[in-house]
C-alpha positions as CSV (number, residue, x, y, z in Angstrom):
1,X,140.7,181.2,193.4
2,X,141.4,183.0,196.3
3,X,141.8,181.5,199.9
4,X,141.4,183.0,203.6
5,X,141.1,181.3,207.2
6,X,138.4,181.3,210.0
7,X,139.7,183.3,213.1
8,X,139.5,182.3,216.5
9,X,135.9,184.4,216.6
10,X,134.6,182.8,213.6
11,X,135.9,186.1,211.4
12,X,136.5,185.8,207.8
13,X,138.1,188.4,205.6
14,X,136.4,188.5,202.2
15,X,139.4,189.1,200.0
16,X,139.7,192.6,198.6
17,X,139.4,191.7,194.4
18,X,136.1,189.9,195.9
19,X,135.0,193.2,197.6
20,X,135.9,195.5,194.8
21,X,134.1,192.8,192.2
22,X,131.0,193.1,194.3
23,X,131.3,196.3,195.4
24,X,131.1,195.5,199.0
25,X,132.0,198.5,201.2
26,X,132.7,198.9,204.7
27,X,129.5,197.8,206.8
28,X,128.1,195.7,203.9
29,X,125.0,193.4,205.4
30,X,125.5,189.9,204.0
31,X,123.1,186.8,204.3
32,X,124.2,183.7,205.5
33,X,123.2,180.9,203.8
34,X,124.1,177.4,204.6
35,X,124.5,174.9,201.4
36,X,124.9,171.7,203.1
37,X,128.9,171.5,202.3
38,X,129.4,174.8,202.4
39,X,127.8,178.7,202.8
40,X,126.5,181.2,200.5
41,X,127.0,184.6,201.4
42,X,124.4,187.0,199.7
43,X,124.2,191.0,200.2
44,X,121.0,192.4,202.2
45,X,118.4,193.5,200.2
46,X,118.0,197.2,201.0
47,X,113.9,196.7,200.9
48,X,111.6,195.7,203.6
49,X,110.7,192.3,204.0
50,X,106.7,192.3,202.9
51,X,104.0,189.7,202.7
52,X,101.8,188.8,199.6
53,X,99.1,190.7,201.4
54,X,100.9,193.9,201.5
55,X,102.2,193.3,197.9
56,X,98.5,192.1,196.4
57,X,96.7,194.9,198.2
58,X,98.5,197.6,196.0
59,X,96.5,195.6,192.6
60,X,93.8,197.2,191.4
61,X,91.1,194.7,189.0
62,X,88.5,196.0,188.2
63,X,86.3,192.7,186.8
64,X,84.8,189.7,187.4
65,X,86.6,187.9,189.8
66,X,88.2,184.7,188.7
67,X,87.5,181.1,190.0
68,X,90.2,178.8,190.9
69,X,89.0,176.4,188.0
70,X,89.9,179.6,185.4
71,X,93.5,180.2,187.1
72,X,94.3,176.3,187.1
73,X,93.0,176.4,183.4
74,X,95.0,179.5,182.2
75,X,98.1,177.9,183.9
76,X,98.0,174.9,182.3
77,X,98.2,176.5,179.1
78,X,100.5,178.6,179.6
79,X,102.6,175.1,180.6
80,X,101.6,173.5,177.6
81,X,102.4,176.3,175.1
82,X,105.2,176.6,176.7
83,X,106.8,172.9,175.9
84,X,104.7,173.0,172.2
């Protein structure tokens, strides 16, 4: 386990083995994310953050389009085949 301290400005050095392991250079983004008793650091994604309509506009179908009643009824049995 390796240790380090919080500097006067809130700095922590990640320990180098940790870099190396994770192949964290120089300038690496990380995410901050806060666990309740403690934080998760994450690396940036390199991609754009997008929306389901920028995602769902890209899908072509070419069909009749489904009712909610059809998606709920397909889910459901993917659920139950699933736990068979």
């Amino acid at each position: 386990m390796e240790t380090t301290k919080l500097s006067s400005k809130g700095q922590v050095i990640i320990p180098k083995p940790l870099r190396n392991a994770h192949h964290w250079e120089t300038g690496q983004e990380l995410v901050v994310i806060d666990m309740g008793d403690g934080i998760l650091l994450k690396p940036k994604t390199p991609f754009p953050e997008s929306n389901i309509k920028d995602v769902a506009s890209c899908l072509k179908y070419k069909g009749k389009a489904k009712s909610l009643e059809d998606m709920e009824d397909v889910i459901k049995k993917g659920i139950e085949d699933q736990f068979k």
